[in-house]
C-alpha positions as CSV (number, residue, x, y, z in Angstrom):
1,X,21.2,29.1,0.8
2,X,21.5,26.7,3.2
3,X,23.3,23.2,3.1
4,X,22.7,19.9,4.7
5,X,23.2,16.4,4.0
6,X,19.6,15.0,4.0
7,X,15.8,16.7,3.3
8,X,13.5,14.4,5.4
9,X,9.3,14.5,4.5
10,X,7.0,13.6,7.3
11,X,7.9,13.3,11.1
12,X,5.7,10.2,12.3
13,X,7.9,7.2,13.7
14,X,9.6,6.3,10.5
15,X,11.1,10.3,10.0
16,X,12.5,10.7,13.9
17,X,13.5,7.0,13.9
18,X,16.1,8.2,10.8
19,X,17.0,11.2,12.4
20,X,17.9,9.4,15.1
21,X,20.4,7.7,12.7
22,X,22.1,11.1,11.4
23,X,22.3,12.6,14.8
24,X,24.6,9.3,15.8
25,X,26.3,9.7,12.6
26,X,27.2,13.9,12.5
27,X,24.7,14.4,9.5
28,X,23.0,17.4,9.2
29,X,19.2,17.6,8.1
30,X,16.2,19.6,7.4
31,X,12.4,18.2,8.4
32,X,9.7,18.8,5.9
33,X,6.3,18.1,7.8
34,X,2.6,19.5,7.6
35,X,1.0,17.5,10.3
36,X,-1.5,16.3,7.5
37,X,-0.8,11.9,8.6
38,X,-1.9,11.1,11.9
39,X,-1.2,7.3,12.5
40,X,1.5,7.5,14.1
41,X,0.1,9.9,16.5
42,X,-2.7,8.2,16.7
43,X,-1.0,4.4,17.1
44,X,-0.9,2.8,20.1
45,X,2.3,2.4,20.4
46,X,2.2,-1.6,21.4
47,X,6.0,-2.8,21.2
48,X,4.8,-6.4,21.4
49,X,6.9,-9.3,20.1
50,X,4.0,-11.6,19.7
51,X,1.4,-12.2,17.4
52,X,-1.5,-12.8,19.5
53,X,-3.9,-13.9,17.4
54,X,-2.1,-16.6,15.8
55,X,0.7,-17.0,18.8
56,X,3.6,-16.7,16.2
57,X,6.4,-14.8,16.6
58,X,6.7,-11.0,14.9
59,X,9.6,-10.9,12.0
60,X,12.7,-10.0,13.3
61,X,11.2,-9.6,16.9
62,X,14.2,-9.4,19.2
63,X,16.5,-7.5,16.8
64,X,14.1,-4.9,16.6
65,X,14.2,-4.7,20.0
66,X,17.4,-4.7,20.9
67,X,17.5,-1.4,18.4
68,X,14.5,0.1,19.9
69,X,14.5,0.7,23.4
70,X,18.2,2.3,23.3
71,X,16.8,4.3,20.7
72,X,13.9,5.6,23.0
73,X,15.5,5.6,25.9
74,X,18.1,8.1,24.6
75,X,15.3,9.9,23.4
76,X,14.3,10.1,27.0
77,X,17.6,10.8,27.7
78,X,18.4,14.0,25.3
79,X,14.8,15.6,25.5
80,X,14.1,15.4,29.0
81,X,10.8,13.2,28.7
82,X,9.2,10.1,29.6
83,X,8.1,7.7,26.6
84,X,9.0,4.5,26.8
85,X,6.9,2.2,29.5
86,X,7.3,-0.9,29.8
87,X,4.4,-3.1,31.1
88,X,3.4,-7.0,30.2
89,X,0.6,-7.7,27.5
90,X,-2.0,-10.3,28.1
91,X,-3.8,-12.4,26.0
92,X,-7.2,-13.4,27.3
93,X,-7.9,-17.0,26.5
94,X,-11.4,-18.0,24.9
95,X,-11.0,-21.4,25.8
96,X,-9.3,-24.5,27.2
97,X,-7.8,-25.5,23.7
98,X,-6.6,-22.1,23.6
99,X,-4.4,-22.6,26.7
100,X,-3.1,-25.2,24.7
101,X,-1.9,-23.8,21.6
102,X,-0.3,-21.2,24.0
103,X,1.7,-24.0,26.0
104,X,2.7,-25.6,22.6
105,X,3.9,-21.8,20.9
106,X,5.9,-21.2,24.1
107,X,8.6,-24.1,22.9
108,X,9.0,-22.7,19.5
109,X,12.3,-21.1,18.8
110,X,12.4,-17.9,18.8
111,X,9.1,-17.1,21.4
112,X,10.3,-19.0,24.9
113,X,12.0,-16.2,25.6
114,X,8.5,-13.8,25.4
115,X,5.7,-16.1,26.2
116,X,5.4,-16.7,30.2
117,X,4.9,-20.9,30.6
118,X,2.3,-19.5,33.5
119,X,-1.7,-19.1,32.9
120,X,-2.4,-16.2,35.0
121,X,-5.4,-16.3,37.2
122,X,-7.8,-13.0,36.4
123,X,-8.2,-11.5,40.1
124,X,-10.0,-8.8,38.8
125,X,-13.5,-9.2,39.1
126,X,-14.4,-6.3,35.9
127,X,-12.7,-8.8,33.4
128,X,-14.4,-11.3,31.7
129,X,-11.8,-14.4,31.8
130,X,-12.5,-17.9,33.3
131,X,-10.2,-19.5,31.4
132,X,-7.0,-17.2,32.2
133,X,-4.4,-14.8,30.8
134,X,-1.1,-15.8,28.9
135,X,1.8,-13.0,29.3
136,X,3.6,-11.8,26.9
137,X,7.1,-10.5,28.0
138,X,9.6,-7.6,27.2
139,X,6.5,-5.7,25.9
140,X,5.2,-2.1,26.6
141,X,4.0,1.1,24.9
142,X,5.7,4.2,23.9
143,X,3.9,6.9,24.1
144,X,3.8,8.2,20.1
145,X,2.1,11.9,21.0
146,X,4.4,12.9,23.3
147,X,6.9,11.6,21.9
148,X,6.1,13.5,18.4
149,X,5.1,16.7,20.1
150,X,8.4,16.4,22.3
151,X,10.7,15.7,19.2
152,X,8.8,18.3,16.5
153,X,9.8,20.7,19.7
154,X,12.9,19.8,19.8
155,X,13.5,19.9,16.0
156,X,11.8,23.6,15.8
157,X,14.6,24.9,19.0
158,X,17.6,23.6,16.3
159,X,15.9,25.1,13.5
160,X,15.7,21.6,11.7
161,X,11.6,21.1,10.8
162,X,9.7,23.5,8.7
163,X,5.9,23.4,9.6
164,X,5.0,23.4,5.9
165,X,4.1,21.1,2.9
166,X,6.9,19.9,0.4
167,X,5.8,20.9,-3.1
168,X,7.2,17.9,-5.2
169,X,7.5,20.0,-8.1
170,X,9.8,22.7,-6.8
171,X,12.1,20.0,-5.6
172,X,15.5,20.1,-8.3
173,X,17.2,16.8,-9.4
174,X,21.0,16.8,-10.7
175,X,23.6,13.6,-10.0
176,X,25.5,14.9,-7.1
177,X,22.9,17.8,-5.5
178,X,19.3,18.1,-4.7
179,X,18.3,21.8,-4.3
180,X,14.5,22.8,-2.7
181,X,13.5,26.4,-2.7
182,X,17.0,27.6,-0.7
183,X,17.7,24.7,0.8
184,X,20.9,22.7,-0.8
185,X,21.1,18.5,0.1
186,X,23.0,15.4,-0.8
187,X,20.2,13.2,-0.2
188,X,16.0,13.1,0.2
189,X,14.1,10.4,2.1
190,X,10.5,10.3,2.1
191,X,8.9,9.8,5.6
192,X,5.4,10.2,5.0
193,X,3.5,7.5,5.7
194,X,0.2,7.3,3.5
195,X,1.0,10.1,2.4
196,X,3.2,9.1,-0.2
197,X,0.4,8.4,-2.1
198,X,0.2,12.2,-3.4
199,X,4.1,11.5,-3.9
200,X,5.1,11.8,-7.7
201,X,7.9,10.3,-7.3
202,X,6.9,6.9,-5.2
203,X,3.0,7.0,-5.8
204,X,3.7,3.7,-7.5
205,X,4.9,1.8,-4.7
206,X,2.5,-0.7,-3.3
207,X,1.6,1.0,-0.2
208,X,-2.3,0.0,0.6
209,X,-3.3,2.1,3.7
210,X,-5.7,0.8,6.6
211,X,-7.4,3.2,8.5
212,X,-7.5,2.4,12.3
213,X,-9.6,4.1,15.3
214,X,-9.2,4.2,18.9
215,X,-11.0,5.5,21.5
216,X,-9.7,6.8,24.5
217,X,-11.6,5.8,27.7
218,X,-11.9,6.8,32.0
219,X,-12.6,3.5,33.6
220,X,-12.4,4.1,37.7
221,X,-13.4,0.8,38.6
222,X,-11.1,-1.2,36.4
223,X,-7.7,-0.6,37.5
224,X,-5.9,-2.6,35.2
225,X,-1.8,-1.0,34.9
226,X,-0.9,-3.2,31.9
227,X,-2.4,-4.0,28.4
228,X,-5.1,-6.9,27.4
229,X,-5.6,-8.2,24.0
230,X,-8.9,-10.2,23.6
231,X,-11.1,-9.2,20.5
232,X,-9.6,-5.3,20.9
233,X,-6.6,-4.1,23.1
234,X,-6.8,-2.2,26.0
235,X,-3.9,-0.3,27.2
236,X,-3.4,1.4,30.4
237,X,-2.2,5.1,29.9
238,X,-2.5,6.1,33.2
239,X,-4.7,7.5,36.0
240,X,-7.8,5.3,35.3
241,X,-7.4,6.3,30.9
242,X,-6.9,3.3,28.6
243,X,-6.9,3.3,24.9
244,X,-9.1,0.5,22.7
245,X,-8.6,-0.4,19.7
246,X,-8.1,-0.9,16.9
247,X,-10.3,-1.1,13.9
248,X,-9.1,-2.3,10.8
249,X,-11.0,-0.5,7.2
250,X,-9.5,-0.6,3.8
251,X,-11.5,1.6,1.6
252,X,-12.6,4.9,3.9
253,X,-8.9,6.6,3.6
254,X,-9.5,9.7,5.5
255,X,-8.5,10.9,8.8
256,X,-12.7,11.1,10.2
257,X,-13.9,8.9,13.2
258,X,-17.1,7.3,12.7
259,X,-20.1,6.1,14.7
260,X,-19.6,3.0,12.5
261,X,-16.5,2.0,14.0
262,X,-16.9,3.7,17.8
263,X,-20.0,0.8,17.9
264,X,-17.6,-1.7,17.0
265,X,-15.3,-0.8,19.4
266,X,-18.0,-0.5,22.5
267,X,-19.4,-3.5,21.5
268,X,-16.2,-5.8,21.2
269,X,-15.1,-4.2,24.3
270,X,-18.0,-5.3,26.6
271,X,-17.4,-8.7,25.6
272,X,-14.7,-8.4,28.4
273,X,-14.7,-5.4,30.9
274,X,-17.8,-5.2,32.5
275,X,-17.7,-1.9,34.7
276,X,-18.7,1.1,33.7
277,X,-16.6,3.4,31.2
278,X,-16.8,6.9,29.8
279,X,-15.7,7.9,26.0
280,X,-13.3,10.9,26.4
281,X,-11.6,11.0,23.0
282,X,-12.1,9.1,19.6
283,X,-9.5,9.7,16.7
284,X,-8.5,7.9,13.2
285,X,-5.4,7.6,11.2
286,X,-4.1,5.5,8.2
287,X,-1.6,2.9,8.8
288,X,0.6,2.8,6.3
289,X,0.8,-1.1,5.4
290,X,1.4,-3.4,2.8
291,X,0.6,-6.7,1.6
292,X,3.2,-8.8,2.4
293,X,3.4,-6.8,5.7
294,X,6.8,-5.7,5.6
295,X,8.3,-1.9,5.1
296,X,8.7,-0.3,1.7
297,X,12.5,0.7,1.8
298,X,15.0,1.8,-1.0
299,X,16.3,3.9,-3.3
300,X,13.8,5.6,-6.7
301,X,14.6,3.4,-9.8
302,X,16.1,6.9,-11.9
303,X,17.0,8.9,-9.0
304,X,19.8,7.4,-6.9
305,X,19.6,10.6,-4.4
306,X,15.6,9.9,-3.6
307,X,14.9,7.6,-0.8
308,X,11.7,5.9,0.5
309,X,11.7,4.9,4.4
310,X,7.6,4.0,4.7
311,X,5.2,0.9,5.2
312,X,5.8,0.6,9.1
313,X,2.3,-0.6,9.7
314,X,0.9,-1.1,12.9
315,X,4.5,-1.9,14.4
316,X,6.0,1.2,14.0
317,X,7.2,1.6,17.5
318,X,9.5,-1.6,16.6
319,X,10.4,-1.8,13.0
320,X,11.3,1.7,12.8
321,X,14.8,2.1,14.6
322,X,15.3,-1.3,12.3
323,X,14.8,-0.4,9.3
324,X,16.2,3.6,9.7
325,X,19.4,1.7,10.5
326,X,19.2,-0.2,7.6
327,X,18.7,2.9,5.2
328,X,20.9,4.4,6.2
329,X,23.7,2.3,5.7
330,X,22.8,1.5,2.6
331,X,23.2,5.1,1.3
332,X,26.3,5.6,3.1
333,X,28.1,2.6,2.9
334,X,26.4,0.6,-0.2
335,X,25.0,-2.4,2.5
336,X,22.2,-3.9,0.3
337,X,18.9,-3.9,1.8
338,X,17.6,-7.2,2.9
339,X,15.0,-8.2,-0.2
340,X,12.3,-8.3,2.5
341,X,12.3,-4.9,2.9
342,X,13.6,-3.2,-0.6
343,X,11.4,-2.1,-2.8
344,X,12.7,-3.9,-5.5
345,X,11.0,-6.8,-4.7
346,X,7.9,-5.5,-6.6
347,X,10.1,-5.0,-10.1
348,X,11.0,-1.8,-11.8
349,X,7.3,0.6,-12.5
């Protein structure tokens, strides 16, 4: 038998982000993890502070930041591996009264200190923007493949991940011990993104799912080293590769790319780059959101041993660190979860 404080299902963002936790905190731990979610591999990775379509400021912004990065960059630190790069995002105005609403968010509490007061000139003659660029600051991308691949690596050398599906149903329940084939634990936190839906324990939780696609594309001519939100992203990945997306679809809830949304994404991207582009790779993941667009986080109404860490969204790369952190301490120290976050705040099912 062996004997660890904490099982952990699913190793997306949300599942490393908490074993980042109980490394800090000398707890031992066993990863559960088929490779059967793909968002957050396939996720952008955007740590962006802003929301850019409405030019409001993202919940809980510069704490989650201030989490993040160390987080990541110890990551970088420990495995040897370069994640975390941080670049300015720019918002491509439509419009004069555009300009303005920009000017007028940038005095808002809470967003001086991440919108630049200066209307870039566009000097690049294969983007489509006369009316100029606002910057968004102390943004960038981490890079969620690599990073996954590095970690799940790292996790199999320590003998902490088992490449395998969790059956539900050989998982054993008493007050003080959790028991799993011949693994014995304290505690269980479910990690799995949209996959908790086949979860009999939190299937009831509110999680909707959004499936997203990107395309990755080689663009010689465009030479653009940052990202660029106008009716899609695109996001610089290096050596003339950028990623576009991403689509948003709420009934199709597999992991298959379609020439539905590829069109959408060609077609919303040549409102704005006008060289010459070739499609090199094309993937599709669920996002596992929710409707008041905050994470599903807390403790199952029978079992106080069961845990739920899920419904990152599209922000992964920033909420996760956060809200780890905050799980964490509430199992360990009885700090109650903000309401925005537990899962409470749908009632008892």
């Amino acid at each position: 038998m062996k004997n660890v404080d904490y099982i952990i299902v699913g190793c997306g963002l949300a599942s490393i982000s908490f074993c980042e936790v109980l490394k800090a905190n000398n707890k031992t731990f066993i990863v559960f993890d088929d490779a059967s979610q793909q968002s957050s591999i396939v996720a952008a990775g955007l740590y962006n502070p802003v929301i850019l379509k409405r030019f409001t400021k993202v919940w809980e912004a510069q704490t989650q930041l201030d989490i993040a990065l160390p987080s990541y960059a110890k990551i970088e630190k420990e495995l040897d591996v370069k994640v975390d790069y941080q670049h300015s995002i720019f918002r491509r105005f439509n419009s004069i009264e555009e300009q303005n609403l920009w000017f007028t968010a940038s005095d808002k509490p809470g967003l001086e200190s991440f919108l630049s007061t200066d209307i870039k000139r566009n000097s690049n003659k294969y983007i489509d923007a006369p009316f100029g660029l606002g910057e968004v600051l102390h943004a960038g991308r981490v890079d969620t493949k690599h990073l996954i691949s590095a970690y799940k690596k790292d996790l199999k050398s320590n003998g902490n991940i088992l490449e395998e599906r969790f059956n539900y149903n050989k998982l054993n329940i008493s007050d003080n011990k959790l028991s799993y084939k011949n693994i014995i634990a304290k505690q269980i936190v479910f990690a799995e993104g949209f996959g908790v839906k086949q979860n009999s324990y939190f299937n009831h939780i509110p999680l909707n799912g959004t499936k997203g696609e990107v395309l990755t594309i080689k663009a010689p001519d465009l030479k653009l080293d940052a990202a660029l939100k106008s009716s899609v992203f695109i996001i610089s990945i290096g050596e003339d590769v950028y990623r576009v997306g991403a689509t948003y679809e709420w009934t199709d809830k597999t992991n298959t790319p379609t020439e539905g949304a590829k069109e959408e994404l060609i077609s919303k991207l040549k409102t704005f780059i006008t060289c010459d582009f070739e499609i090199i790779d094309h993937r599709a993941g669920i996002r596992p959101t929710t409707g008041d667009r905050r994470p599903l986080v807390g403790v199952h109404p029978e079992h106080d041993n069961l845990y739920v860490l899920n419904g990152l969204g599209s922000r992964g790369v920033m909420i996760g660190p956060y809200v780890a952190r905050k799980l964490f301490n509430f199992i360990e120290d009885g700090i109650e979860l903000d309401r925005e976050i537990d899962i409470k705040r749908f009632g008892k099912k």
